[in-house]
C-alpha positions in Angstrom: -70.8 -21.7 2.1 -69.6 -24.8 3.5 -71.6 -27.9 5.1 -72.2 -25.9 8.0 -71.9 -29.2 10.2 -68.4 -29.5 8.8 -67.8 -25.8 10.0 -69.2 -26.6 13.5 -67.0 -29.7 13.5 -70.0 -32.1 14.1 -71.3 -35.0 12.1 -74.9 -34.6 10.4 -76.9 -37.2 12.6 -75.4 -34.9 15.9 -77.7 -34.7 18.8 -79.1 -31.3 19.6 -77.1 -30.9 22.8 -73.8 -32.1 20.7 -74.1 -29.5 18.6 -74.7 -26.5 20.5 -71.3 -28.0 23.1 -69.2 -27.6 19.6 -70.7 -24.1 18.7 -70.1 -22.8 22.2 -66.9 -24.5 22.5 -65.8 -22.4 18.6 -67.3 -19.4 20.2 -65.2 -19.6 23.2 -61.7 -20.4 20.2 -62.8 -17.1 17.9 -64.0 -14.7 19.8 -63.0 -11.2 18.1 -62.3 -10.8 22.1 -59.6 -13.1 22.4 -58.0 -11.3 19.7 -58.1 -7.6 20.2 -55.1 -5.8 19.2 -53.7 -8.6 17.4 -52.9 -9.3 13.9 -55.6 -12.3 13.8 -58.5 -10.1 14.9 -60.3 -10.0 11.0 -59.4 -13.8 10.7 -60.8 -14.6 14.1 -64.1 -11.9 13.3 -64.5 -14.0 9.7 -64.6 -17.2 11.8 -67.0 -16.3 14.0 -69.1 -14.7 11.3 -68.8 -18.2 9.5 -69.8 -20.6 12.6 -72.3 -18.4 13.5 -73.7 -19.1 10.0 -73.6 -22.2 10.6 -74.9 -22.9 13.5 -78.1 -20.8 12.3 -78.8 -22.8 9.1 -78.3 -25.9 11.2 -81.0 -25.0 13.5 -83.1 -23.6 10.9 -82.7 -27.1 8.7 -83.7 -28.7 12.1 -86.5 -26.7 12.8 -88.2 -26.6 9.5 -87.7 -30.6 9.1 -84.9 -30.6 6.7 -86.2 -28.0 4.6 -83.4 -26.1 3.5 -80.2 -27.5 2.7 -77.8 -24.9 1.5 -74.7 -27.6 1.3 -76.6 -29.7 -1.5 -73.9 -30.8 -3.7 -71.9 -32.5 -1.2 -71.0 -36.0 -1.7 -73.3 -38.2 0.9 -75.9 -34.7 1.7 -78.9 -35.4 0.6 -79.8 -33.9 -3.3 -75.8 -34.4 -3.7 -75.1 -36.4 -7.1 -74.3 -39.4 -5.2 -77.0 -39.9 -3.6 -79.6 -38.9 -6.7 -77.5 -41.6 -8.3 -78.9 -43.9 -5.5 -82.1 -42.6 -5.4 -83.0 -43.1 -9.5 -81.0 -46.6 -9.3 -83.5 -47.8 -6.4 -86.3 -46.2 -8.5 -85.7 -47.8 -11.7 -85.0 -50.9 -9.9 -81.4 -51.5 -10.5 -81.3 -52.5 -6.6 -77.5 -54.4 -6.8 -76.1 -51.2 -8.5 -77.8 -48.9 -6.3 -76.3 -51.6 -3.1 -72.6 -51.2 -4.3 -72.8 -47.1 -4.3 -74.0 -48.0 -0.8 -71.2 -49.8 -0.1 -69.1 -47.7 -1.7 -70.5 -44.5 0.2 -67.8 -43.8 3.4 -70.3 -42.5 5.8 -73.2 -44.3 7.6 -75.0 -40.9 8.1 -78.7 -40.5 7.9 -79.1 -40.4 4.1 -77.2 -43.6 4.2 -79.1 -45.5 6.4 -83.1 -43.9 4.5 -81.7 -45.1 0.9 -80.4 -48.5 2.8 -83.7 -49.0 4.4 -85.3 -47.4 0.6 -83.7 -50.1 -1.2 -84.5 -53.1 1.6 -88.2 -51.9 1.2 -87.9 -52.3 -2.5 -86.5 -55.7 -2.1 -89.4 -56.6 -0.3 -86.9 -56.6 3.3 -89.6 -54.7 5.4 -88.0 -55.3 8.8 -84.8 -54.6 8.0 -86.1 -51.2 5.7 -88.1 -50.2 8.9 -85.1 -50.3 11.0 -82.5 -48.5 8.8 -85.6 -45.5 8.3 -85.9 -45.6 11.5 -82.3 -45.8 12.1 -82.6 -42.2 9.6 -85.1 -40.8 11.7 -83.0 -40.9 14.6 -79.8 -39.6 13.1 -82.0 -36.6 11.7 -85.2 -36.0 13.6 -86.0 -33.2 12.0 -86.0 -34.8 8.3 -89.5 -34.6 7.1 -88.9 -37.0 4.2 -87.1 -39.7 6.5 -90.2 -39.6 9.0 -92.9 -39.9 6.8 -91.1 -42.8 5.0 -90.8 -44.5 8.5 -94.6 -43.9 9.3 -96.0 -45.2 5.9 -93.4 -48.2 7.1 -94.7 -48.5 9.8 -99.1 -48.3 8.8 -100.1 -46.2 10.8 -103.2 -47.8 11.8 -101.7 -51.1 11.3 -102.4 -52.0 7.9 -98.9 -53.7 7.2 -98.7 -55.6 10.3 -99.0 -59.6 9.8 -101.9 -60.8 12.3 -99.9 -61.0 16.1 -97.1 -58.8 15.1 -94.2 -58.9 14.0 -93.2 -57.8 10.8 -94.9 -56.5 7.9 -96.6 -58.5 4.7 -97.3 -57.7 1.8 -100.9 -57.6 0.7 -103.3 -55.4 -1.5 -101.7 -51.8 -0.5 -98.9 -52.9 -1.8 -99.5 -50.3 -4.7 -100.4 -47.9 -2.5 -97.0 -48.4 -0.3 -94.9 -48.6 -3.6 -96.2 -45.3 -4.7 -95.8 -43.7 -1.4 -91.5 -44.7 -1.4 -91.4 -43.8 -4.8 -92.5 -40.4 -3.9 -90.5 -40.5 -0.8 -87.5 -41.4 -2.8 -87.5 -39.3 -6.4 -90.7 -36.9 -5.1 -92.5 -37.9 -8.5 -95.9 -37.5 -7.1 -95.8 -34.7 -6.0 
């Protein structure tokens, strides 16, 4: 099957509202209805069959945090090879190569903006990694991955935060915080 965001006509960091406007509004263009007795009935039935698809594994993806992703392989999706490409780069460190697939990439969609904010992290960038995660987390709320990147970013109970705010500084859970975006990037410790 296609990226069933494609098929609904919607980018992957949609809104929840945005998508279900486009699925109604495909409804509304296919249905087997709006066809009957005419030679585009099966074409229009397929179609709905297909967005309907669609719009199920979207809110399935969404509701079990970015669980399944039936449209791995697609160049920019998350697991695609681009973006494993990125991910082992920013693992083994090669941080400029891993910037210029980045660059290279044409969407700014969620993935972008985790592996951005992945690879600002690793350069020791922690303000401008929180904002691109978080940045992720809003395009895709329901990623699992991108939120518990964004929280470990974020301490939790504080832990990162340089005394009055403001930032985050690097101390003695540094280990501990490399360890926890290495899993969130390869899933190694797992």
């Amino acid at each position: 099957m296609k990226d069933p965001y494609q098929v609904l006509g919607v980018n992957r960091g949609a809104g929840e509202q945005e998508i279900k406007k486009a699925y109604r509004e495909l409804c509304k263009k296919y249905h087997p209805d709006n066809y009957a007795g005419n030679e585009l009935a099966d074409l229009a039935a397929e179609k709905m069959k297909e967005i309907n698809e669609a719009y199920d594994r979207v809110t399935k993806e969404r509701e079990t945090g970015g669980a399944s992703r039936p449209w791995r392989g697609q160049a920019g999706a998350p697991g695609s090879p681009e973006t494993a490409e990125i991910r082992a780069a920013i693992t083994r460190g090669a941080l400029e190569a891993a910037q210029a697939m980045l660059d290279a990439m044409p969407a700014r969609d969620a993935e972008w903006y985790f592996l951005q904010g992945s690879l600002y992290y690793r350069r020791g960038w922690y303000d401008e990694a929180l904002r691109n995660v978080s940045q992720a987390c809003r395009m895709d709320p329901g990623n699992a991955e991108y939120r518990q990147a964004q929280a470990g970013m974020q301490g939790g109970a504080g832990t990162f935060r340089r005394p009055g705010g403001g930032g985050y500084e690097p101390g003695i859970c540094d280990c501990c915080t490399a360890l926890m975006c290495a899993d969130c990037i390869c899933g190694c410790c797992r």
